[in-house]
TIVO-505255 format. One record per atom (N, C-alpha, C, CB): y, z, x; residue in three letters. Coordinates in nm, 4 decimals, decimal comma. Glycine has a CB too. Example, Ala and Ser with C-alpha at 12.3 -4.5 7.8 and 13.67 -1.06 7.14 Angstrom:
2
> -0,5690  0,7800  1,3190  ALA
> -0,4500  0,7800  1,2300  ALA
> -0,3300  0,7800  1,3200  ALA
> -0,4473  0,9046  1,1308  ALA
> -0,2250  0,7080  1,2850  SER
> -0,1060  0,7140  1,3670  SER
> 0,0030  0,7870  1,2900  SER
> -0,0598  0,5725  1,4084  SER
//
This chain:
145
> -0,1192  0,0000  0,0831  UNK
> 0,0000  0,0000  0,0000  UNK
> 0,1255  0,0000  0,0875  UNK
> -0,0001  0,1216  -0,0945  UNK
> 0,2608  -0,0763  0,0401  UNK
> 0,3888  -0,0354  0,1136  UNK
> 0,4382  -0,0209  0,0637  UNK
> 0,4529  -0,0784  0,1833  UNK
> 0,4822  0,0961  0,1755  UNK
> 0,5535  0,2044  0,1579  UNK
> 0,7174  0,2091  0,0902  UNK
> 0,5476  0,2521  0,2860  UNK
> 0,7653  0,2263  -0,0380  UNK
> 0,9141  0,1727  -0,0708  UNK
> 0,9485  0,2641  -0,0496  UNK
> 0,9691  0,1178  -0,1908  UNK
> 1,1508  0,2625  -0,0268  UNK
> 1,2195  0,3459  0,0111  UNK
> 1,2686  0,4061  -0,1131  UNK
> 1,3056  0,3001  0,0995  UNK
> 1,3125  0,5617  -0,1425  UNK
> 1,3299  0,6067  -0,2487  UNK
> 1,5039  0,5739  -0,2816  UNK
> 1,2746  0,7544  -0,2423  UNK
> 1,4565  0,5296  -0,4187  UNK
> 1,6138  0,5102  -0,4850  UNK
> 1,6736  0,6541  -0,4685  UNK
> 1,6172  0,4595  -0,6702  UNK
> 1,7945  0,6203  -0,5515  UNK
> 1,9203  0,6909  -0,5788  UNK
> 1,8509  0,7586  -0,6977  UNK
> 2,0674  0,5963  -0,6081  UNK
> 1,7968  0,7406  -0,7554  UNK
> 1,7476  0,8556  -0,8940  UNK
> 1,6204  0,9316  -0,8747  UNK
> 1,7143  0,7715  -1,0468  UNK
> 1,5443  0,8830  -0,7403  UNK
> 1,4671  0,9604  -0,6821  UNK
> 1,5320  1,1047  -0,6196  UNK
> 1,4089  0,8762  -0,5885  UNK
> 1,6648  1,0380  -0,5351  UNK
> 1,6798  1,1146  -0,4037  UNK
> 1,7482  1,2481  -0,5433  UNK
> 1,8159  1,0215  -0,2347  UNK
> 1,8042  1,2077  -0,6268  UNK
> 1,8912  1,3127  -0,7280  UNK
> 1,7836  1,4390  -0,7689  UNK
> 1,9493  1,2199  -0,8933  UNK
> 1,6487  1,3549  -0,8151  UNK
> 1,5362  1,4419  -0,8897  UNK
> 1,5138  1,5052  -0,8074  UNK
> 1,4151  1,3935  -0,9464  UNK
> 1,4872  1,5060  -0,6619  UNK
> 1,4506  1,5724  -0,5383  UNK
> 1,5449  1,7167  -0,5194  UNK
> 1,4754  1,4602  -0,4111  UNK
> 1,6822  1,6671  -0,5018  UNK
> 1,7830  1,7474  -0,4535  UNK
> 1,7845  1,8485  -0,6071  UNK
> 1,9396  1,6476  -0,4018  UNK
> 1,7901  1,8501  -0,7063  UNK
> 1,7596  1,8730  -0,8267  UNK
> 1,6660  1,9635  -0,8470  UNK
> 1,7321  1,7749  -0,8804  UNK
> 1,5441  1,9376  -0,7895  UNK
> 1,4310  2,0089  -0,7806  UNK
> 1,4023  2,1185  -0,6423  UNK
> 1,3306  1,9006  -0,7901  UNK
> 1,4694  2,1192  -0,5712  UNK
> 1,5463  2,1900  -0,4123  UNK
> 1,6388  2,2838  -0,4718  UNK
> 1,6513  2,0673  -0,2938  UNK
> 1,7343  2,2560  -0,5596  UNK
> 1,8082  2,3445  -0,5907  UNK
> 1,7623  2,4602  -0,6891  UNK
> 1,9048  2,2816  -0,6285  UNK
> 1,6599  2,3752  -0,7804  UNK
> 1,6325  2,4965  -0,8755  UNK
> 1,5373  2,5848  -0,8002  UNK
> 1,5663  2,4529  -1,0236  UNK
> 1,4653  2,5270  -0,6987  UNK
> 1,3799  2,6306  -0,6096  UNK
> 1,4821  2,7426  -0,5102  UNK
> 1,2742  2,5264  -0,4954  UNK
> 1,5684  2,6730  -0,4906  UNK
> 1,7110  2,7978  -0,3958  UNK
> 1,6963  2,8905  -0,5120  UNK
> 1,9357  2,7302  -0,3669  UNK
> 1,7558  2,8665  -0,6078  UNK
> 1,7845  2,9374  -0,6985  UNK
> 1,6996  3,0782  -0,7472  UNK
> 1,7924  2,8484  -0,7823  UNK
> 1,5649  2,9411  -0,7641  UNK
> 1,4449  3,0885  -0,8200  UNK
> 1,4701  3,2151  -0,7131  UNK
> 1,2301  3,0372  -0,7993  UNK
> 1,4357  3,1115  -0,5566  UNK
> 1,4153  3,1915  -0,4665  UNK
> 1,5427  3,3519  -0,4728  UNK
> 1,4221  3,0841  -0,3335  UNK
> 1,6362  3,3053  -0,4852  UNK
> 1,7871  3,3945  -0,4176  UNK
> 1,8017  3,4500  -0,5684  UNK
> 1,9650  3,2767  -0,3389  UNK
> 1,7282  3,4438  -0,7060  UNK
> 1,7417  3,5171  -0,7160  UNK
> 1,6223  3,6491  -0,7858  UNK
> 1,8362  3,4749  -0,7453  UNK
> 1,5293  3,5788  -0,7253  UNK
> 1,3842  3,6776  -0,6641  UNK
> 1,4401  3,7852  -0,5534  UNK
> 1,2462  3,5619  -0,5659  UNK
> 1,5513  3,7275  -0,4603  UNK
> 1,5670  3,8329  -0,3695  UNK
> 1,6572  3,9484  -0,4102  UNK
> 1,6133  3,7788  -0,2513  UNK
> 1,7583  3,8471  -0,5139  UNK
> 1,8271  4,0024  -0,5838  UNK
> 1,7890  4,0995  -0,6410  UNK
> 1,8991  3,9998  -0,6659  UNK
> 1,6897  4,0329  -0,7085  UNK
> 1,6254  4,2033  -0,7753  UNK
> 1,5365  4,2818  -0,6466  UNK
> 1,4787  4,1749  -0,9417  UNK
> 1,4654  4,2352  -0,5236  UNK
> 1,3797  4,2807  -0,4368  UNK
> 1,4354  4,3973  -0,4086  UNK
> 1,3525  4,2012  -0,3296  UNK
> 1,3917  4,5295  -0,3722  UNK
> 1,4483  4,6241  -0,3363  UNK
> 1,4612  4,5758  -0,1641  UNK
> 1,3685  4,7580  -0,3860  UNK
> 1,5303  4,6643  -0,0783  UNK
> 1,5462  4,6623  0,0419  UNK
> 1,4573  4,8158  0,0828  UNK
> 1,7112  4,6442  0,0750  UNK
> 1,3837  4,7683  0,2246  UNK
> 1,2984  4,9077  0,2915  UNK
> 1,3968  5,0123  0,2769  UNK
> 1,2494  4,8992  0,4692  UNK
> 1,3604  5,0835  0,2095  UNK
> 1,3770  5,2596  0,2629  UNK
> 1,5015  5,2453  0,0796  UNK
> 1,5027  5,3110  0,5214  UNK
> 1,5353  5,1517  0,0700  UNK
> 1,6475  5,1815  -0,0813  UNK
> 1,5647  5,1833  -0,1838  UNK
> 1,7724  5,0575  -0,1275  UNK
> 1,6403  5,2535  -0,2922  UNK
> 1,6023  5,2430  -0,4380  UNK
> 1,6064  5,1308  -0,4742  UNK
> 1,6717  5,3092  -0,5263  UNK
> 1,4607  5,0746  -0,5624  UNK
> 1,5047  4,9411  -0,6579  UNK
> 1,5846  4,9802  -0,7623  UNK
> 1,3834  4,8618  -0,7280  UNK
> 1,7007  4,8303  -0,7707  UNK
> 1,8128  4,8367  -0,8162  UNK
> 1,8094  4,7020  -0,9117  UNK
> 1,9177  4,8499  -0,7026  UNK
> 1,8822  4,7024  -1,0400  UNK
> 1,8501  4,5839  -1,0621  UNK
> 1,9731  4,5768  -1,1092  UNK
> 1,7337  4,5450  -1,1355  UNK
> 2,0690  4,4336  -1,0397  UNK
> 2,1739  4,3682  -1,0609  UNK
> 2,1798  4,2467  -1,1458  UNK
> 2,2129  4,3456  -0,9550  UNK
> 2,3045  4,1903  -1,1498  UNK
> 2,3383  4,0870  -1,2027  UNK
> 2,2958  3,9621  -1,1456  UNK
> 2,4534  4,0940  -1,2135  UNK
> 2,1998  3,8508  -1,1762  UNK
> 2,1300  3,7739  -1,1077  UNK
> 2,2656  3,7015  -1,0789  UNK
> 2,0010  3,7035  -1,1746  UNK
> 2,2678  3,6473  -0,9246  UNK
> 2,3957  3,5822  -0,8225  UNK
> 2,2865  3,4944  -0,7626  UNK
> 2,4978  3,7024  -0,6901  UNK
> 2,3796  3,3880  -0,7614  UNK
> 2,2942  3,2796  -0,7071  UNK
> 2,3722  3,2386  -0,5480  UNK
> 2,2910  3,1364  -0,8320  UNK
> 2,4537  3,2803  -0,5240  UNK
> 2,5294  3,3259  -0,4182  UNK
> 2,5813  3,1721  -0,3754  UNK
> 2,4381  3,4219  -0,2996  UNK
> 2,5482  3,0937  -0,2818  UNK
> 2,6137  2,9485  -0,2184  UNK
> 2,5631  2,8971  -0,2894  UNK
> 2,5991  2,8853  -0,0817  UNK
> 2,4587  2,8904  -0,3989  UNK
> 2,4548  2,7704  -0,4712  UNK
> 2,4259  2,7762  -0,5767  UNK
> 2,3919  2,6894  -0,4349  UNK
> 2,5142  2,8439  -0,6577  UNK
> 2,5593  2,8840  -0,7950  UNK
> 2,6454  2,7706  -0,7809  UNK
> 2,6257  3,0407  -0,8307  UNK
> 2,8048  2,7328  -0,7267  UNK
> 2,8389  2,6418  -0,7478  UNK
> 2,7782  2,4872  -0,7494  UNK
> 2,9093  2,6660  -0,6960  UNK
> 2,6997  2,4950  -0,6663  UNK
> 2,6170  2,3450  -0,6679  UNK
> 2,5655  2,3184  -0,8066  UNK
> 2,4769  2,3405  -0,5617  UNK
> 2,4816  2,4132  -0,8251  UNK
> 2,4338  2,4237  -0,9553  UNK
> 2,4862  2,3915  -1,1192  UNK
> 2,4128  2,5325  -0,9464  UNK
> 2,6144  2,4745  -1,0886  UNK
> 2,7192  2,4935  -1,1548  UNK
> 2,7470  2,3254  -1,1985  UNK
> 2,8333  2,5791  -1,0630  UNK
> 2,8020  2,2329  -1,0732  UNK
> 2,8657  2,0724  -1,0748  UNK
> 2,7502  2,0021  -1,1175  UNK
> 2,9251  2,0023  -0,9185  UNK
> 2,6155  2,0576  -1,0755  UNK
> 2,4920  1,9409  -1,0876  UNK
> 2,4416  1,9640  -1,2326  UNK
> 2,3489  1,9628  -0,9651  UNK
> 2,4997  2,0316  -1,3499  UNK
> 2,4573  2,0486  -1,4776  UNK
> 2,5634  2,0850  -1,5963  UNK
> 2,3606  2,1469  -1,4664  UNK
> 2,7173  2,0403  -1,5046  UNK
> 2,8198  2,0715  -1,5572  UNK
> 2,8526  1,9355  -1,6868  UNK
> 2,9254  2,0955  -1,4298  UNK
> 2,9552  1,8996  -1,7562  UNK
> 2,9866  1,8244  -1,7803  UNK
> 3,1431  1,7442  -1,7219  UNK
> 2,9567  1,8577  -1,8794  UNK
> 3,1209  1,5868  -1,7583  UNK
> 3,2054  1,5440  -1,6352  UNK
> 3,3468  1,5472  -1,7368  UNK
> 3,1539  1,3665  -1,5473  UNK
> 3,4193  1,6053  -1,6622  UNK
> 3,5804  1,6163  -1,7208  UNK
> 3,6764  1,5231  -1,7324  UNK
> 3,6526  1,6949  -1,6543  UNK
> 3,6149  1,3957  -1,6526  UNK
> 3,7571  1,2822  -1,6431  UNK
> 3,6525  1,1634  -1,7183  UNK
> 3,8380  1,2254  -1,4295  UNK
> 3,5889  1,2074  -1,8066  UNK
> 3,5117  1,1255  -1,9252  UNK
> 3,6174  1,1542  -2,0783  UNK
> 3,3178  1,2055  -1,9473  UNK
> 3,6714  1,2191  -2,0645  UNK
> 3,7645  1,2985  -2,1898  UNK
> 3,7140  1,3387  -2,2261  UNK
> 3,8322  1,2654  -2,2864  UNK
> 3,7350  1,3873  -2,4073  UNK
> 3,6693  1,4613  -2,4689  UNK
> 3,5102  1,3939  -2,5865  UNK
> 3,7929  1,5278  -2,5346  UNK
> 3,4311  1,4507  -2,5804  UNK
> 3,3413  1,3640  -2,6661  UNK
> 3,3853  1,3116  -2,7960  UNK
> 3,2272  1,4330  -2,6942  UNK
> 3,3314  1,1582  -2,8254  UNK
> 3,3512  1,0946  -2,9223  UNK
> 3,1857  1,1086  -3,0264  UNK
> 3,4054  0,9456  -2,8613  UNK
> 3,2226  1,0986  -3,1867  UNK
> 3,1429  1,0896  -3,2069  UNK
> 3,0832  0,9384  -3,2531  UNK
> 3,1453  1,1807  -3,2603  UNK
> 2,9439  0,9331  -3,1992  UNK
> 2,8727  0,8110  -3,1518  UNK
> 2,8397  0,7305  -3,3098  UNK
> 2,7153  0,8598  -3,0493  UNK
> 2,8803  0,7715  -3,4085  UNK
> 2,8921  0,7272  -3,5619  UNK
> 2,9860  0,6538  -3,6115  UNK
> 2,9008  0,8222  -3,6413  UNK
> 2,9888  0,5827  -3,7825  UNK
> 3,1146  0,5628  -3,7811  UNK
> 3,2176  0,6714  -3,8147  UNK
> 3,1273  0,4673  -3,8535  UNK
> 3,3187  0,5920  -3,7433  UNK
> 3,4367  0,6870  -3,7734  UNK
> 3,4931  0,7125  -3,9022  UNK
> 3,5400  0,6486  -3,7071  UNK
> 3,4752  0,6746  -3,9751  UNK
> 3,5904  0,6808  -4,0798  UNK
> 3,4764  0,6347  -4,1842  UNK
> 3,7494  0,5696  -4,0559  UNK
> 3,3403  0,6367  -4,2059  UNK
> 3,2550  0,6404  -4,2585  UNK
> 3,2070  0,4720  -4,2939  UNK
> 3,2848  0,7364  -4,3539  UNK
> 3,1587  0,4299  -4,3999  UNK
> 3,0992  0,2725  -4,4417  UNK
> 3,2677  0,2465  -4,4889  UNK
> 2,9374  0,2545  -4,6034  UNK
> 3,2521  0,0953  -4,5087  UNK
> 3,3488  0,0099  -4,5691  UNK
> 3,3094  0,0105  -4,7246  UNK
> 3,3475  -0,1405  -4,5001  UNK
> 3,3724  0,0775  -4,8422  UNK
> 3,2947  0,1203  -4,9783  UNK
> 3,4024  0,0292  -5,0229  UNK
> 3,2757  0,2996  -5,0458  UNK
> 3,3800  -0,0771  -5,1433  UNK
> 3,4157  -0,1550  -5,2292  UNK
> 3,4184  -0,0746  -5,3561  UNK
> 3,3366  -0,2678  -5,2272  UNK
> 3,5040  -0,0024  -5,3823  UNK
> 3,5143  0,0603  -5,5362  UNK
> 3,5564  -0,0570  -5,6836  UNK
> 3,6566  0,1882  -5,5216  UNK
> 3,5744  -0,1746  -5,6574  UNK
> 3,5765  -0,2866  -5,7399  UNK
> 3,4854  -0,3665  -5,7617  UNK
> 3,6510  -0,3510  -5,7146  UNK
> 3,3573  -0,3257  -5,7669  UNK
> 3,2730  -0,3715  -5,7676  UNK
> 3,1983  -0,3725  -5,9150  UNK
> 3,2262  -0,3248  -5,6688  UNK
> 3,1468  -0,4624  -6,0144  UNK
> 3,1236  -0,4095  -6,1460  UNK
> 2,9945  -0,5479  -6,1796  UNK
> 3,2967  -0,3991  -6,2611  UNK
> 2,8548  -0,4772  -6,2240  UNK
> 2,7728  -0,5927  -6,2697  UNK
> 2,7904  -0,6024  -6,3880  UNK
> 2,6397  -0,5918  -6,2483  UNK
> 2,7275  -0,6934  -6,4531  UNK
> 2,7738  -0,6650  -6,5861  UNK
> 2,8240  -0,5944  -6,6441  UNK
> 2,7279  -0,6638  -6,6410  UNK
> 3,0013  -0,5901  -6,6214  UNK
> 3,0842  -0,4916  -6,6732  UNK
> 3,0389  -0,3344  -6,6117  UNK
> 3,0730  -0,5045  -6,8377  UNK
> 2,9354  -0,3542  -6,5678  UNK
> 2,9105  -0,1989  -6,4992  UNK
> 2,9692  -0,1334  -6,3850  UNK
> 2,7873  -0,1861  -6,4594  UNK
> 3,0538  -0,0557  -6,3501  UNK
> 3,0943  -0,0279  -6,2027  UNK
> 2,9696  0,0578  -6,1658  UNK
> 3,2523  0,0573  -6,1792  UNK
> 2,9202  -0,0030  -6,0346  UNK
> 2,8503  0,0343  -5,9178  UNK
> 2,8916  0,0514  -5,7821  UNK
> 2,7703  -0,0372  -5,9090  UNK
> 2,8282  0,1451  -5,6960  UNK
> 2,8211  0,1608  -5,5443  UNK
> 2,8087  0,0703  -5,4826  UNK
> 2,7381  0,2271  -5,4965  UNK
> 2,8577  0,0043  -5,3824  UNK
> 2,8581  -0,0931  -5,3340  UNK
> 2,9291  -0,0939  -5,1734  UNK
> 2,9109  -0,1676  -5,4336  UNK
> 2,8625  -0,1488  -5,0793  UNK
> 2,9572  -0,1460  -4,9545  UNK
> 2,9552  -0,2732  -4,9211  UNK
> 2,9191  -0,0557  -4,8315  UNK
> 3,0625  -0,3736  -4,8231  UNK
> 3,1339  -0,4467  -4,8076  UNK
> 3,0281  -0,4789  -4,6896  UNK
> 3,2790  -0,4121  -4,8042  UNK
> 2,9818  -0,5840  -4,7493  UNK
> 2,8498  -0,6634  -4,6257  UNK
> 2,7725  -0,6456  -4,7243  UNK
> 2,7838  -0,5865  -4,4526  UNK
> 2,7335  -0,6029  -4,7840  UNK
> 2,6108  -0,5340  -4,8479  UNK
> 2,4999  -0,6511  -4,9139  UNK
> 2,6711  -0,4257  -4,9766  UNK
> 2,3831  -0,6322  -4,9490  UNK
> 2,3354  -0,7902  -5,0301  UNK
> 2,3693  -0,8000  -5,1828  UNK
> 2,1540  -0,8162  -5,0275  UNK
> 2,4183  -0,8610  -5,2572  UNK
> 2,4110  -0,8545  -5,3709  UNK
> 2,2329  -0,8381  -5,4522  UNK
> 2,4954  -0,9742  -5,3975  UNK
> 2,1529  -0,8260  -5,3863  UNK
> 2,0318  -0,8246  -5,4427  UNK
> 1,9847  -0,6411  -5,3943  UNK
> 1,9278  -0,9727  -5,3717  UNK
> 2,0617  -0,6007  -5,2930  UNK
> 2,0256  -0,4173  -5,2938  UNK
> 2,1126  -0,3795  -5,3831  UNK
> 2,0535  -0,3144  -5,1450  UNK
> 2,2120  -0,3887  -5,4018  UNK
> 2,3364  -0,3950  -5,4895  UNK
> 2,2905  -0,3768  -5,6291  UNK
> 2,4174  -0,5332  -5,4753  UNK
> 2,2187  -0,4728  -5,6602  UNK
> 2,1826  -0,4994  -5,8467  UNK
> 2,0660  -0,3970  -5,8334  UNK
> 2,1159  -0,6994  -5,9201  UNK
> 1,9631  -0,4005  -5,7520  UNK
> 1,8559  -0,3237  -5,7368  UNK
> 1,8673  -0,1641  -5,7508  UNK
> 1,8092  -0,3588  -5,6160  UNK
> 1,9311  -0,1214  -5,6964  UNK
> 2,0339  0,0505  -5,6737  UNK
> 2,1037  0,0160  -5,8336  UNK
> 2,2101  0,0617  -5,4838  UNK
> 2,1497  -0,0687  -5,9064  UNK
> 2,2097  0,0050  -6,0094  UNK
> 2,1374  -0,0311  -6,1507  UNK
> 2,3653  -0,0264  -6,0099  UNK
> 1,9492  -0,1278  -6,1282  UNK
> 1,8427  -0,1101  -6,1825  UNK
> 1,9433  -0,2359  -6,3050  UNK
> 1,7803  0,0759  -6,2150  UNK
> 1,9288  -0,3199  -6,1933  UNK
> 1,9786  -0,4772  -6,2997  UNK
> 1,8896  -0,5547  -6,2237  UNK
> 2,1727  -0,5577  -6,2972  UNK
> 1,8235  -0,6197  -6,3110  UNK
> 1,7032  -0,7059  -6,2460  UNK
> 1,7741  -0,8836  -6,2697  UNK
> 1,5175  -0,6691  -6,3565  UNK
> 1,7334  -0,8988  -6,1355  UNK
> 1,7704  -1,0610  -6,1152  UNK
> 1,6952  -1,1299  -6,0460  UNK
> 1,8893  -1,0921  -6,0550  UNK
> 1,5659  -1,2503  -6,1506  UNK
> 1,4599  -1,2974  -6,1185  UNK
> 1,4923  -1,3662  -5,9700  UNK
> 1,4101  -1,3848  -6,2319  UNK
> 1,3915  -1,3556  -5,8880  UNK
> 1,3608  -1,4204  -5,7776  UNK
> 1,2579  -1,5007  -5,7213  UNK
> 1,3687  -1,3577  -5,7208  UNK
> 1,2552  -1,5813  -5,6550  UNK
> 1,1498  -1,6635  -5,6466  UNK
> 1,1066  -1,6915  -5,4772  UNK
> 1,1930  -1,7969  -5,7299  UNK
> 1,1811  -1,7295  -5,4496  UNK
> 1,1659  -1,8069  -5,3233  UNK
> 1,2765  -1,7083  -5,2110  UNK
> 1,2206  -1,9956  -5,3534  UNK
> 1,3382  -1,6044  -5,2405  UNK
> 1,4636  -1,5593  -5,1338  UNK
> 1,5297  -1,5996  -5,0531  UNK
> 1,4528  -1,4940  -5,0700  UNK
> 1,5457  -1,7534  -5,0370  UNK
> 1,5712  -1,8362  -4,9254  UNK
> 1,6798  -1,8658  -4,9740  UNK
> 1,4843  -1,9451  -4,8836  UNK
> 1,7291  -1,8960  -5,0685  UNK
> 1,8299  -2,0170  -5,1573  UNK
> 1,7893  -2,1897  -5,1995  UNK
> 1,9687  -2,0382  -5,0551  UNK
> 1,6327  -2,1868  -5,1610  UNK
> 1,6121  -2,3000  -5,1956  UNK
> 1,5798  -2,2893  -5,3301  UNK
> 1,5270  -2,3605  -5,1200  UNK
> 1,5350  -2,2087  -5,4172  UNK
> 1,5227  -2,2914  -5,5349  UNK
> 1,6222  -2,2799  -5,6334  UNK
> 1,4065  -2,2694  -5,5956  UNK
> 1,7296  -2,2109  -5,6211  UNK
> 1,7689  -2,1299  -5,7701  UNK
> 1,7528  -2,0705  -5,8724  UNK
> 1,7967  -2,1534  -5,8206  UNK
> 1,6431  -2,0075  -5,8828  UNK
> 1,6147  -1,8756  -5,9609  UNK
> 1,7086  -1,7821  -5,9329  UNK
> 1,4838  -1,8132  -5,9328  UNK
> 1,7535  -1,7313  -5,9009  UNK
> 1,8526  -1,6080  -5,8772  UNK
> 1,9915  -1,6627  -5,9366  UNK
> 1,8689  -1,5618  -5,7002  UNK
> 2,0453  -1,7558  -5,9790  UNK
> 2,1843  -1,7840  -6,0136  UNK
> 2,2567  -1,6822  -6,0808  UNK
> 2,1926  -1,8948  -6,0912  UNK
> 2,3565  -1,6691  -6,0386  UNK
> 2,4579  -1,5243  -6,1095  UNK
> 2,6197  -1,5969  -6,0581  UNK
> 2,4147  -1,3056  -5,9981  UNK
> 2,6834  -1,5049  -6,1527  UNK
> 2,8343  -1,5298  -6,1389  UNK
> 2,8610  -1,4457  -6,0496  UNK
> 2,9254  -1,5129  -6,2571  UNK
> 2,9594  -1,4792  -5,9598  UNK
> 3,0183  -1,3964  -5,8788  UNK
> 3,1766  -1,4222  -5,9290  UNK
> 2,9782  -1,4273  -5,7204  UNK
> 3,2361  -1,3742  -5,9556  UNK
> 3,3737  -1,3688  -5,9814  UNK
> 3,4379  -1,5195  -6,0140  UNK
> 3,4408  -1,3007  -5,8555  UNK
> 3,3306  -1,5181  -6,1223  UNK
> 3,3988  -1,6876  -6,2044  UNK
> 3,2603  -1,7937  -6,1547  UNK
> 3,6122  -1,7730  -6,0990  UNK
> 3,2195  -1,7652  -6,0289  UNK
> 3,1603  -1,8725  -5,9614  UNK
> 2,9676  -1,8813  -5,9452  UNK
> 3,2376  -1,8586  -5,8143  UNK
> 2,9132  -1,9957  -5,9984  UNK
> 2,8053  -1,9994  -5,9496  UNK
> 2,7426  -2,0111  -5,8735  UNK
> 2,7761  -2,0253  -5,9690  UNK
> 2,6319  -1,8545  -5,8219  UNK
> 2,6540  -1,8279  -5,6623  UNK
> 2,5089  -1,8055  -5,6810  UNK
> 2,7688  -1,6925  -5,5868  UNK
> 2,4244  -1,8094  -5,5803  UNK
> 2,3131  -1,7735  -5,5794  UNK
> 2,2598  -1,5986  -5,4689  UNK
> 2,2564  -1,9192  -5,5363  UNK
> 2,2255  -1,5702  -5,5475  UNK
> 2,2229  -1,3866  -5,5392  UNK
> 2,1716  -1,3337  -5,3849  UNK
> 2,0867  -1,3107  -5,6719  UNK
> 2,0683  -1,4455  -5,3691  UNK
> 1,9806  -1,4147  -5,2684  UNK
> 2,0633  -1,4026  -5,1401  UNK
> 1,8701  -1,5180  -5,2595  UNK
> 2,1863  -1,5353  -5,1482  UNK
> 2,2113  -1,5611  -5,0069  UNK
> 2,3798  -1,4886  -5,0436  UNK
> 2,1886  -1,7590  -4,9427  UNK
> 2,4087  -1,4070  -5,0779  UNK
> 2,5631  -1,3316  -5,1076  UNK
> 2,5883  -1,2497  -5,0710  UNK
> 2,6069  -1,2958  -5,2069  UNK
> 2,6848  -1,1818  -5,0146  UNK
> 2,7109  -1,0053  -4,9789  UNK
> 2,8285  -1,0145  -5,0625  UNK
> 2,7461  -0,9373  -4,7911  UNK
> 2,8670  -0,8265  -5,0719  UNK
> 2,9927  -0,7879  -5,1547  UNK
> 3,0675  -0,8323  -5,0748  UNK
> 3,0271  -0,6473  -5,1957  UNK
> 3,1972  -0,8527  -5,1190  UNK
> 3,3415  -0,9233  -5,0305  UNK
> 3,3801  -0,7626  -5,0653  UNK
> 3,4711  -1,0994  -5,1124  UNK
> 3,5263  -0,7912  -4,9610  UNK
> 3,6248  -0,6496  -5,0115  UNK
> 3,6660  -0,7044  -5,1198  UNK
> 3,7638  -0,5896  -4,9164  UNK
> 3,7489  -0,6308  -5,1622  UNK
> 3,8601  -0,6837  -5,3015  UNK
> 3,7610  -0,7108  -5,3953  UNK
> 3,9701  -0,8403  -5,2818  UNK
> 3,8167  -0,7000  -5,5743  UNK
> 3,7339  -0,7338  -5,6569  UNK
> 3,6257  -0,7770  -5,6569  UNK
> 3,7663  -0,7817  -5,7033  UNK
> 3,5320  -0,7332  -5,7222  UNK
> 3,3995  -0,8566  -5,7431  UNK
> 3,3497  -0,8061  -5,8789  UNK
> 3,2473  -0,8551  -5,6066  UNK
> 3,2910  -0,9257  -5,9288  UNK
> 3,2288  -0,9433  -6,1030  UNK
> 3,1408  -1,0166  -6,0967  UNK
> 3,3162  -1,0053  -6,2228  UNK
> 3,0178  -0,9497  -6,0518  UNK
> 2,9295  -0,9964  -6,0976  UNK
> 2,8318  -1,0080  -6,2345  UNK
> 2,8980  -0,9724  -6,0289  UNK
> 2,8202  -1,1111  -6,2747  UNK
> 2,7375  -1,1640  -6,4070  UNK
> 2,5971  -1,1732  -6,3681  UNK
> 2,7855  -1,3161  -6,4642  UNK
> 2,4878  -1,1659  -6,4288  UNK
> 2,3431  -1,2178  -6,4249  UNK
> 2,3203  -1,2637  -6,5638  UNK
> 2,2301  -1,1048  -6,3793  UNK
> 2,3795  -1,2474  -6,6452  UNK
> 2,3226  -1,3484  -6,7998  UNK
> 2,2680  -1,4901  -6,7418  UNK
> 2,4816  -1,3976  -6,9337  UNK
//
């Protein structure tokens, strides 16, 4: 076999694994009594490499402050949204076929592609086929008669 040289995320796990052994070690020795003294039991001190320790599990400060990794300001919600005269939940992308489904309006389907036209519905005046549609922002009226 040859022999590769250890990366940068090797040499970290190493130094990483060195430190938490300082550590155990120094502070196994704090509690140790000394010959001829009373055992004493102090405040575990990690002495020179408490700070190491400290930076190697700290968080980094010139990252700012954490963001949260979600949306911000929640979904894009279409409150103009109405199926047959019904107002429903609805978000802006959304399919018009989860859409009718969530507010238990059935609109025959056949093929889901847009090739055949089984699904035809009004969308705000217009004959649209269901399968291939999302909610827009702003108004929408959808028909299935």
């Amino acid at each position: 076999p040859v022999a590769t040289q250890p990366t940068q995320h090797h040499n970290m796990i190493l130094f990483r694994a060195i430190l938490s052994a300082v550590a155990v070690i120094s502070s196994v020795c704090a509690f140790a009594p000394s010959k001829g003294a009373p055992a004493r039991i102090s405040n575990t001190q990690l002495n020179i490499f408490g700070d190491a320790l400290k930076g190697a599990f700290s968080n980094d400060d010139s990252l700012g402050k954490a963001k949260n990794a979600g949306l911000t300001s929640g979904p894009n919600v279409n409150d103009a949204v109405t199926i047959n005269g019904k107002p429903v939940n609805a978000i802006v992308g959304q399919k018009v076929s989860q859409v009718a489904a969530a507010a238990r309006v059935k609109i025959p389907y056949s093929c889901k592609n847009g090739d055949c036209g089984t699904c035809m519905i009004k969308m705000n005046g217009r004959k649209v086929k269901a399968c291939q549609m999302t909610i827009p922002g702003g108004k929408c009226a959808i028909v299935t008669d």
